[in-house]
Every structure is written in C-alpha cells, then in structure tokens.
N, C-alpha and C positions, 0 to 999 in steps of 0.2 A: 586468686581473684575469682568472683562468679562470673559464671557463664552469663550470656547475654541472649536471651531465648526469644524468639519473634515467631507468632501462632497464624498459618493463612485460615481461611475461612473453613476450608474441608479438613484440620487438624493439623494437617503438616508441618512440624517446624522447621527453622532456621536457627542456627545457634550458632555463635560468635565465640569461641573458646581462648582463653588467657587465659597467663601466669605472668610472674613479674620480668619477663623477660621478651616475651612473644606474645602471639595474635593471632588464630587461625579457624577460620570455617568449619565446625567440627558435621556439621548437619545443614544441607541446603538443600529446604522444602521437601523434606522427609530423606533424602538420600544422605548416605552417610558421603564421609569427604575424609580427605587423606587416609590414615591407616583408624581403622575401626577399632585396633587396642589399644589407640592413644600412646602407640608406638614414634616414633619419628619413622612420617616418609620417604620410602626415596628421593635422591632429590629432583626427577623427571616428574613427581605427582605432588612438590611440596611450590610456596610463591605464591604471591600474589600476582605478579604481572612478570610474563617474559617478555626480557629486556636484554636485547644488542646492541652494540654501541660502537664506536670506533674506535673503545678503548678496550672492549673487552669483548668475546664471542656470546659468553652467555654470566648478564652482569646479576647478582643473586641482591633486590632490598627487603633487608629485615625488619620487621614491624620495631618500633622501640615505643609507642605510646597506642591507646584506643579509646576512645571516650564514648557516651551515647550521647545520642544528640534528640531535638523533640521528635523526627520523625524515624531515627534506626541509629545506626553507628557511625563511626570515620576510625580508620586506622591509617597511622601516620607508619613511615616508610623510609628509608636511605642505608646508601652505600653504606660498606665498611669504611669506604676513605672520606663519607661524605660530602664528596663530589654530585651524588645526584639523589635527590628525596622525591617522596609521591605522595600524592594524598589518595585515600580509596573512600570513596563518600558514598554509602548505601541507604537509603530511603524507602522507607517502605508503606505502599497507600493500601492501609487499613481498611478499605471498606472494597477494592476489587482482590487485596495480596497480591500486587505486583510491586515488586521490587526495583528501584531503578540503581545501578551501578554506575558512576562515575570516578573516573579515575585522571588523573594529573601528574605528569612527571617535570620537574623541573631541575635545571641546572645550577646546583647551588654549588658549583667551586668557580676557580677563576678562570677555566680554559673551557673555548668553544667543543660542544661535543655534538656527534653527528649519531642521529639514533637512525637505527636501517630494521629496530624491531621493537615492540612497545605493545601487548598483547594483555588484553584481561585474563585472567588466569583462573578456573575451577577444575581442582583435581578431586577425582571420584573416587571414593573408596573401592577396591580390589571386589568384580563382581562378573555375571554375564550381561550386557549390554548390545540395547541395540539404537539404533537411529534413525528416527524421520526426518528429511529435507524434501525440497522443492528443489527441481528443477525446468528448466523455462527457457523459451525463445519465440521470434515472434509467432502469432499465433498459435502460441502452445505453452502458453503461461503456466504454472504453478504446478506441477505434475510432483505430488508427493510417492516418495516412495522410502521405506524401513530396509534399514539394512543392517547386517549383523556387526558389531564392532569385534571382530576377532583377532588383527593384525593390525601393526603399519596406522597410516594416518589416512583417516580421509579428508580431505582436504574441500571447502569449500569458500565462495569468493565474487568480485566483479570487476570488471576492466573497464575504462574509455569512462565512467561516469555513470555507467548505466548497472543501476543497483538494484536493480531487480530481474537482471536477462541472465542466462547462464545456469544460476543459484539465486535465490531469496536468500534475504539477509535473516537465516529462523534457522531454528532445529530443537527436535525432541527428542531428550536425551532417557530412557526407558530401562529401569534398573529391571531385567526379568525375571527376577527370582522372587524379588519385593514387588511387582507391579507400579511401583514410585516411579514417576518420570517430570523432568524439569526443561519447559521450554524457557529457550535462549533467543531472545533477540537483540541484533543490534541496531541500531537507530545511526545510519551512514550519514557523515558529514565527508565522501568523499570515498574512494575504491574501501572493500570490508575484505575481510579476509574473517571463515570461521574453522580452526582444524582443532578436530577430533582422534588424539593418540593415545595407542592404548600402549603398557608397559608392565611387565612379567612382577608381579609381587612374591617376596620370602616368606609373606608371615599367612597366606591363605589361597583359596582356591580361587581364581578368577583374574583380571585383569586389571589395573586403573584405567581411566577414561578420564583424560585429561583435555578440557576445553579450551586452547585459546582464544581471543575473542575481538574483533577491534579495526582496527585501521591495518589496511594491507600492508604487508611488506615484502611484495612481490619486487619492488624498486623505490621501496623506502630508505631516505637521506635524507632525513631532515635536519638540517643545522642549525641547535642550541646553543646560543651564545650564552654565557655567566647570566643569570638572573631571570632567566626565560625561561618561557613554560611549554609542553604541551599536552594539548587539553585530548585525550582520547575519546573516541564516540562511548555516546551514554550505549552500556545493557541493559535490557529487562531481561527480569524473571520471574515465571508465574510456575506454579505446580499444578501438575498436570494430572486429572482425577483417573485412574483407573489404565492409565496408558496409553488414553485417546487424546490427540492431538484437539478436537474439537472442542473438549469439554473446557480447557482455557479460552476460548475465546470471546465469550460474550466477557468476562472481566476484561479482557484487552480492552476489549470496545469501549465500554464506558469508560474508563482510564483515559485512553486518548481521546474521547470525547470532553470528558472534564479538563481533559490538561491542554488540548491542542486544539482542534476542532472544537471548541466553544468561542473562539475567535474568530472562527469563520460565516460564513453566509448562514441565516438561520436554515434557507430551503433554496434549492434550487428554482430557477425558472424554466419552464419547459421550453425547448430548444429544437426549431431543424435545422440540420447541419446537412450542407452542399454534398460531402463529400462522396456518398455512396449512391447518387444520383448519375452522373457523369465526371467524379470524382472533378479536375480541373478544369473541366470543359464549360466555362460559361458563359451560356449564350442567355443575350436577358431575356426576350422572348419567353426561356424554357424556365430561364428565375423567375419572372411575373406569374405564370402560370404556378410554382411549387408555393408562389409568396401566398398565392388566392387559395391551394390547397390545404398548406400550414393555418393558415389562421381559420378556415373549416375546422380541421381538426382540433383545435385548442391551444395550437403555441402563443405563446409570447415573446420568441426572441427568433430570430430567423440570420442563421451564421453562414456567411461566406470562410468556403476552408479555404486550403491551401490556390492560388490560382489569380489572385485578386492583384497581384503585385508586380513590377516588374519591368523583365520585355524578354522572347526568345519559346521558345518553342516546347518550354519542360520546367514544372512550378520546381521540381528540383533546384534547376541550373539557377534562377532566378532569387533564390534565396539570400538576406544579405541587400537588398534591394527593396527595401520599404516605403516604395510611392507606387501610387497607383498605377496598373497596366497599361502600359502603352502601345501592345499591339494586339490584333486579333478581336475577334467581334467586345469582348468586355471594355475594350480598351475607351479610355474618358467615361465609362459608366458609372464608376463606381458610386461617387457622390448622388446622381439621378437616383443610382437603386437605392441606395441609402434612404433616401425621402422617400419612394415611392413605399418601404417598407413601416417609415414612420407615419406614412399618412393611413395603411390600412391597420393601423395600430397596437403593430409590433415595433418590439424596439432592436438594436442592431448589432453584429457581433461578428467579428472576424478572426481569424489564423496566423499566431506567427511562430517562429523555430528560432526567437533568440540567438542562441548560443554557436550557430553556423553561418557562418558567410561562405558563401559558392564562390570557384574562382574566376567567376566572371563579374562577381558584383562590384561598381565602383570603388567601396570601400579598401579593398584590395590594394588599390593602386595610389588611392588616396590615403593611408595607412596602415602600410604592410608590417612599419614596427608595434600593430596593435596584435598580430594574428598568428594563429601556431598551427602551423599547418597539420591535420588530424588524417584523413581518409578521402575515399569516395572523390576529389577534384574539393575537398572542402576545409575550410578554416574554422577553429575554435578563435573567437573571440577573447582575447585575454583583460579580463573582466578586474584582474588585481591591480593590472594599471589604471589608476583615476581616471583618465581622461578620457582611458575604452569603457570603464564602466558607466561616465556619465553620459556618454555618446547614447551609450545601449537604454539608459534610465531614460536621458530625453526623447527618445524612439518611441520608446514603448507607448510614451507619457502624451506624446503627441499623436499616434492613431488614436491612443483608447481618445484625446480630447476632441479631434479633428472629425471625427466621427460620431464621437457620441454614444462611445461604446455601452450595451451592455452586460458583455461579456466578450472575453477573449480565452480562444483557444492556444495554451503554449506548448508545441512540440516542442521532441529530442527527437532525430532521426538519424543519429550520425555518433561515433564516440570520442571523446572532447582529444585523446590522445596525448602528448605528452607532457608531463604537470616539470614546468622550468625550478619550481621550489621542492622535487623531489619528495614530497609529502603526500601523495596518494591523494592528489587532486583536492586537499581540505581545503585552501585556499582558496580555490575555486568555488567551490559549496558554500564557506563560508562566507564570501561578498553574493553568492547567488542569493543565498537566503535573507541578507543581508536589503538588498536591490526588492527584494519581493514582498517584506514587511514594511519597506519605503512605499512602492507602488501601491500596494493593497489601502494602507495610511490615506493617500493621496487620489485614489479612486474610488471611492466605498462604495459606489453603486456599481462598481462594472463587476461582476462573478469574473473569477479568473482559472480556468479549468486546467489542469496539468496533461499531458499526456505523453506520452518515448515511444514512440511507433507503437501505441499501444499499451501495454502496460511494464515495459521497461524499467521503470521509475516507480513500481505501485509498490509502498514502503513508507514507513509512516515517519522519517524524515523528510522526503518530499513532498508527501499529502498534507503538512502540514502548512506548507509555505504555499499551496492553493488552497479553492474556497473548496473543491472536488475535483475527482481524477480518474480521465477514463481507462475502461477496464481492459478492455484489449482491443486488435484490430481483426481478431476473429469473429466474427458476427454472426455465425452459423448456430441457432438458436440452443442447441443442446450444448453445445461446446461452449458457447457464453457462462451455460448455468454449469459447466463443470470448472471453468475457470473461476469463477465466482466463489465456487464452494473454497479452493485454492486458496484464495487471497482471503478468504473472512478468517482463517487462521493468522491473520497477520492486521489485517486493518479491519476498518466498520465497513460494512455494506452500503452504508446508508450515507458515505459520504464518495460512491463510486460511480461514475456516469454512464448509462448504457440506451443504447436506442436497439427500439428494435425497426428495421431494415427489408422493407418490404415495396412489391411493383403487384402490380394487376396484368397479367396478358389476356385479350380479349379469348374471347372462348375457351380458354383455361385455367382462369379462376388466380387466387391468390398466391403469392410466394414469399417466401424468405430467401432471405442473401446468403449464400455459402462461404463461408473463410472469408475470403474480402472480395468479393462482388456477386454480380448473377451469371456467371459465366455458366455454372452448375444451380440452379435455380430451385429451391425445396417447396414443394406444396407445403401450406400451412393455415392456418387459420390465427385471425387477428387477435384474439382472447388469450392465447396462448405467448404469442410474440410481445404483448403489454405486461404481461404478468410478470414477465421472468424481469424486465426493465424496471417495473415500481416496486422491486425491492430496495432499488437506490435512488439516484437523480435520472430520472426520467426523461430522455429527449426523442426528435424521430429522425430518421434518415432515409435516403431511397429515392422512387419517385411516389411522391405523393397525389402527384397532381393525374398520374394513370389509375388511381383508385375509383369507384365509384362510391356513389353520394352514401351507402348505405352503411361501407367500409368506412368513409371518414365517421361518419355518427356514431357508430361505434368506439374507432380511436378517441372519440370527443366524448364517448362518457369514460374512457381510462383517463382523461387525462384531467376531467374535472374530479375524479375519485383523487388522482393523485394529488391534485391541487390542494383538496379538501384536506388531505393526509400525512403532505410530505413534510413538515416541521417534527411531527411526532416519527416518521422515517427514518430521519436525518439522524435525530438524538438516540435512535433504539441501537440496541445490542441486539447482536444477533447468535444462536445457538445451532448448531446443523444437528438434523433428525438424523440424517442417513450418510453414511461415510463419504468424506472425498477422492474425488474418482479422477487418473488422468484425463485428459481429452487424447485420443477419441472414444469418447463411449455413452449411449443412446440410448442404455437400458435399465430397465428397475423404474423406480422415484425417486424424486428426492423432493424431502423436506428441510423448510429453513425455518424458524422460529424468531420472530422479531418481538423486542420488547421496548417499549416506552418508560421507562421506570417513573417519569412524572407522572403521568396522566392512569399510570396502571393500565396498560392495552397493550395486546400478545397478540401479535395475528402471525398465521399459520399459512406461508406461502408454498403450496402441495403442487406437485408436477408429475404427472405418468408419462413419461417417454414411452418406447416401445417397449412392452409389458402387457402380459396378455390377462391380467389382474385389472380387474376395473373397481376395485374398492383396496384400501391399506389403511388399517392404525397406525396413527402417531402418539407415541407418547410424549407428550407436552413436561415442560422442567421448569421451575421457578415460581411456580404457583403457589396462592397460600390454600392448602390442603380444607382449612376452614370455609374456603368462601365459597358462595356458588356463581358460575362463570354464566354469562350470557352468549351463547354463539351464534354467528350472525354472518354471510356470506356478501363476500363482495357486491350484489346486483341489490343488496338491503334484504333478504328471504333472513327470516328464524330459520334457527338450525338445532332451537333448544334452550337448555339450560343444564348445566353440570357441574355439580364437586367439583374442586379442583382436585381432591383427591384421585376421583376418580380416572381426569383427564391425563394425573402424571402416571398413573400404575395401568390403566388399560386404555389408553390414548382416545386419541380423537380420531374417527371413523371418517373417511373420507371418500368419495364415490366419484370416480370421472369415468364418463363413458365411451371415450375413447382415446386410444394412445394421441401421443402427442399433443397434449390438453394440461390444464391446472384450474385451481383457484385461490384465492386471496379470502380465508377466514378470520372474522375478528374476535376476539375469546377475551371477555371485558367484566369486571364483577359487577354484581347485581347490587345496588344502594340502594338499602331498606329506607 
C-alpha cells in the first residue's frame, strides 16, 4: 500500500507507512521513527499506545485497518483476543502544521477491564537526542532547560490538578545529528504524565527515544465496563525549525487562537485588582480612594480579590463561604461599594477559588457527603456528584448575578487530591469544563479570568475554558518578562493577564513590587512596567491612589494605547527574538514580536534590562520581503520606512537609553 505523506510549512514530513497487515509512523515532522531500515523494531520502540490493564502487564494493539480521512488519517487498533480496540485519530491544520493526536481505547469484550496505563506512543528512530522542558513552581514558572537523553527515563508530569506546577504539559524532542526536532504537547483533561525512554538499538549507532504521552498513571484505575470508552487527552505536534523551541510558537498561537480562543472575549477590559495593595485588607475608606485613582488612570472594571467573603481573621480559612463579610471594617459594605463603583462609571468584579471549601465553612457541615478532603485544613468539592456540581453552578451564577458582575477572578490555590474514580482526576476536568461552558453561555458579559496561585494552570486546556489567564503571582518586572518568554512556548500572549504593580513613596520616587509584594521595593519607571503588561490583557495593581497626578496621566495614555490596540493583541501570534531565560535573570534584552495576521501589523515589543548596550538589532520574521514596512513608535513619532527584506536579514535597530526601559514598535506595510 502507499505511504501516506503530510508536508508542514518549513518541509518536514510526516508519513503514515502500510502494508496489508500493519500501520506505522515511519517519519514524524522530519524525524525518522521506529527502525530507519524498515527493519521491525524492538518491541520497547514499536505501538502505538502503551497499554496496562488488569489483564495483562504490557497489553500489545495491532493496527489491522488505516484510512485517510479529509483532514489526516485514523488507524484502527485491537487486542489479539479482541477484548480491547482503539481508535488513533490524527488531524492535521494545514495552514499552522500542527498536528492534533487523539486517541480512544474501548472495551469491546464482555468483561469489566481496569486500565492503570493508557499512553500515546511515538518511538524515535535509533539517534543522539536531547530534550527541552519547563520546569516551574510558584513564582518560578516556566524555567526551560535541554538535557541530554543518554540513559533511563526522564520522567515528566502533574499532581493535585495543577497542570502546569512542577512540569509543563510540553517538551522538545531534538534529533542532534539531523538538527530536526518535534514539540509535543499535551492538552490535560486531568493529572499528565510525559516520559521520555531511551533503549539500546542492534541495527545502529544511537539510542531510541520513546515518547509516552497522556493521562497519568501514577495511580491509574480506571474501570471499563463492556462497551465503554476512554477518551485519552488530545497531543499536538508541531516541527520545530532548526532546534529552537521558539520558532514553533507563533503557529501554536494562531491554532489555538482559531480553534479555542476565538470563543472567548474579543479583548479584555482594563482591570484594578485589590490584591497587591493590602492584599485582604479592606478598608473602604482606602477602596474609595484606589476606586478615584483607577478610573484616573483609565480602568474600566475595578475587582475586589480575595477578602470580600465570609467571617474570621484569614480570606484563606474563609473560603467555601460565599456571602458577604461579616466581620471587620468591609463587613455589610460590599453592596455600598458596589454602587459607589458603578456610579463613578466602572463596572464591578470580584474573587472566587471554586473548587476549595476551608474546613470552617458551613458547607462542611451541611454536606460533608459532597467533599474530599485534599490538604492545607481544605476540601475539594466533588463536582461529579450533581447535586455538588449544581450547588457550585448556582453559586457562581448568583454573585456573578447579585452583583452585576463584570468580571470574575477564578483561583486554584490548593491541590484537588484524591480522584474516588481512579482516573487521574478526568472526571473532575471533565464536569469542570463542563460547568464553565455552561456559565460563560449564561453570563456573556462578565470576562471570567482563570488563575492557580498564579500560573499553575497556564496550559491551554484550561485557558481555554476562560476568557484569559493570569501569568504568575511573581510581579517583580524582569521576572514577569522571563516568565512570559516561558509560557509563549506553549500558549498566546495575548490571551495572558498581567498588571503591572506599583506605589509612590514620598521623597523617593516610583517603585515596583518584588515576587509578591513591596516588602523589597524596586525603583522603576512607569513606561517600562506598562510595556511589559500590553503585550497581553492589561490591568493594574498596587496602590494607585499613592501615585501622583503626573504618574497616573501617563498610566492613562498606556492604557488608552492599549485600548486603542488590544482586539488586534488578543488575536496576534507572537515569535521571541531572544532566547528563553529561567527567572532569575535581568540581563541582555529581550524581544517579542507580535503579529495581527488580519489587519497585517508586527509590533516589536524591545526591553534592555540591565545591559550596558543602549542600542540592539532585531531581526523581524514573517514579513513579506516585497513590501515596504512603515515604523512608527508607540508615543506616534516615525521611525521610517523599510523593506521587509531588509527588516528580516538586518533587523530593526533599536535605541533605549537606559537600562531597565523598552518600547512598543509598530512595523505596518505601506498601501500605495
């Protein structure tokens, strides 16, 4: 039978190899796969899906049918006893080359089967290999680092529900010999699990690299009854140009922008959020005062975080408890504030953490058969039972109505712990998500922002079930933008919420917030703390209302720039100029390159940290080499006109003159 060949945009193929018997990946996005002389593989580097069961330790399905289909292929799957069949459904979007993987196992005999492992499967042809992942904690998200694949397995993963702490749900798999490399994501409906094994080849020199890929099965049990299915989380797969993990990203973007995130809010609205002020401390007095500085500045929505709810001494303990405070100066305010903030004509938006009840909160006591006890003094809501899940739906449903929401903050701050269906939490994800496409349905005007202490959750299964998601809970201005650089490897920028986080001390001028408060206080300048934020959803935090008038006029032309800006934000794709760096680190530049693909506008968001260069070329990518480009600086100043040629081979020239500064370039063609 012919091969079944799929071409991505920079060459690389993909090819689907048959005969009348089998079915096997012979080429995935230029890397070759199983054995390179069309040998049969070992059987550690051959399968499509590993597969345990509690029938067998390691159960082998062999392909017996493939077909194409209009968007890629399917290859159909089962037992020798067939007892158990799979469907493998690959798809492939043409205009980014990303590939989406789904896979289906189902129990087609007549006896309950217990799966404890169920793994997407790509085995790598015999080579030298190496590996990039992320790893991450709270504020210290995304820290990429390559490591050699020479031995053994490395193992990567997530616990409690929080799919993006620990390990990101990613990795770039980098043939070294060929410079071919294939990023793997998985898209979590519940704990992931990704391992990378390598295993000694007969027929040449080098290693296999064999990818698992999937739903964890750290304390996988899930029980298949006859005729039941399970649906394993979808992969991507995109080829990766030259080695760099970067250079896939701007097609992620637009992919999940087309596929996911075009359901979501066209743009954000500009938001101040309580929390980096006096974090739960509210006294209205000192809210009146932030409500008159916020809407100086340019907001539109003005958010009570955590603190609002309750009664006791710690918005922790109080969680789980969703009526207004009842003790301590907020206490009976909340409705007053409410109005006072609609009358000076913003609209209103408050904090909740769902999925935890504290064991002080009534709930508890009034139904304990709803709650699984997780960590911390705290309860997971068990959301699979109807009557806990419509509890939580009418909750929700009644602040966002009772208030008049226009946006709600949803934390995770806690990990959900143990899944009673043995299933790595799916169940759980599943009615979450479930619950979320109900609510969003049913409040279309309230923005519903995701957040896990930060960015715990930032992964673009759960980005998808909000309207935006914020980026971390480190706010220390270089650390934000190295976290950033992080996560654009995996999701859009443009759909990430960031404030920048600043107070005024008299006689000492401006500052920035460090890691999470002003405890350590950083000099800084306004220009720089906006810039790094309107690359995605732009809000503010801090004390506002300590600024003076010359400070807010300023935050009020970023935030009419962004206004003016953020629908084409939202939609762009974003490319990094300059390599991702873990946090901590404050030096060099770094460029990000944003692109509009409707409107055709590239702006070019430039940053010098500490760097004792006050000029750096950027070489711009994606341009049409024919056209001439109009460049134009964020305050409105020309800045020229040029080639695109020009711009991608000997970049775009940039001059800040002093460290700890940026600006926001716009690079737009010129219509004759």
């Amino acid at each position: 039978m012919d091969p079944m060949k799929f071409t991505a945009q920079n060459g690389q193929e993909t090819v689907l190899s048959r005969d009348d018997k089998t079915a096997w990946i012979s080429r995935l996005h230029g890397l070759p796969c199983g054995n390179p002389e069309g040998k049969e593989a070992e059987s550690f580097a051959s399968g499509w899906i590993a597969l345990r069961t509690s029938m067998t330790e390691s159960l082998v399905l062999e392909p017996y049918d493939s077909e194409s289909t209009h968007e890629g292929f399917r290859v159909l799957l089962h037992s020798a006893d067939g007892n158990i069949s799979a469907v493998s459904d690959w798809r492939l979007n043409k205009p980014t080359g990303v590939w989406s993987r789904r896979d289906v196992v189902t129990n087609t005999g007549n006896q309950p089967v217990v799966i404890h492992r169920a793994l997407s499967r790509f085995a790598f042809a015999p080579a030298e290999y190496r590996l990039y992942s992320q790893a991450g904690g709270w504020c210290a998200e995304n820290r990429g680092i390559w490591t050699p694949i020479t031995h053994g397995t490395i193992q990567l993963g997530s616990r409690g529900g929080r799919t993006a702490e620990n390990d990101t749900p990613y990795c770039c798999l980098l043939n070294t010999q060929t410079g071919n490399a294939v990023a793997i994501h998985v898209v979590p409906r519940g704990d992931w699990a990704i391992k990378v094994s390598t295993g000694f080849s007969w027929s040449g020199p080098g290693f296999y690299a064999v990818v698992d890929a999937g739903c964890s099965d750290t304390a996988l049990s899930r029980r298949l009854p006859p005729g039941e299915s399970f649906t394993l989380p979808e992969i991507l797969l995109q080829s990766v140009t030259g080695g760099d993990p970067a250079s896939a990203s701007a097609n992620l973007h637009d992919y999940a922008n087309t596929r996911w995130f075009s359901r979501g809010k066209p743009f954000a609205p500009v938001i101040f959020n309580t929390w980096f002020d006096q974090y739960d401390d509210l006294i209205p007095e000192r809210l009146d005062s932030q409500l008159a500085a916020a809407k100086t500045a340019g907001c539109e929505v003005f958010v009570i975080d955590a603190g609002w709810f309750g009664n006791g001494p710690n918005w922790w303990n109080r969680v789980g408890n969703w009526t207004p405070r009842s003790d301590g100066p907020f206490a009976g305010q909340l409705s007053a504030f409410r109005e006072r903030v609609r009358a000076s004509g913003l609209k209103f938006g408050l904090w909740m953490e769902p999925e935890r009840v504290h064991q002080d909160a009534p709930l508890v006591k009034e139904h304990p058969e709803w709650l699984i006890f997780s960590c911390r003094e705290s309860y997971r809501l068990n959301i699979c039972i109807p009557e806990a899940r419509k509890w939580l739906t009418d909750t929700i449903s009644r602040v966002v109505t009772e208030y008049e929401l226009a946006w709600m903050k949803v934390d995770f701050n806690f990990e959900l712990g143990p899944d009673p269906e043995m299933a790595a939490l799916s169940g759980h994800f599943r009615v979450w998500h479930e619950m979320w496409d109900e609510l969003r349905a049913k409040h279309p005007d309230c923005f519903f922002e995701g957040c896990a202490g930060g960015g715990g959750r930032v992964e673009l299964g759960t980005m998808a079930a909000f309207d935006g998601h914020f980026l971390s809970d480190n706010i220390t201005p270089t650390d934000a933008l190295r976290i950033l650089q992080g996560a654009a490897l995996r999701v859009p920028p443009g759909r990430i919420t960031m404030w920048p986080v600043v107070r005024h001390y008299p006689g000492k001028g401006l500052f920035a917030a460090k890691r999470h408060g002003f405890e350590e206080p950083i000099p800084s300048n306004i220009d720089f703390l906006c810039r790094i934020c309107e690359i995605g959803m732009m809000g503010l935090s801090g004390d506002l209302a300590s600024l003076p008038p010359e400070t807010l006029s300023r935050i009020k032309f970023h935030t009419d720039w962004y206004k003016a800006n953020r629908a084409s934000i939202v939609r762009s794709s974003a490319r990094l100029l300059t390599p991702p760096l873990p946090v901590p680190n404050d030096k060099g530049w770094i460029g990000i390159q944003t692109t509009d693909a409707r409107d055709d506008i590239h702006r070019l968001f430039a940053f010098r940290l500490d760097d004792p260069a006050d000029t750096r070329p950027f070489k711009l990518t994606g341009l049409d080499a024919k056209k001439t480009y109009r460049i134009t600086a964020q305050d409105g100043s020309s800045l020229g006109s040029r080639m695109g040629d020009a711009l991608m081979e000997s970049g775009l020239e940039v001059s800040l003159d002093m460290p700890m500064s940026g600006d926001i370039i716009d690079i737009a063609p010129i219509i004759n």
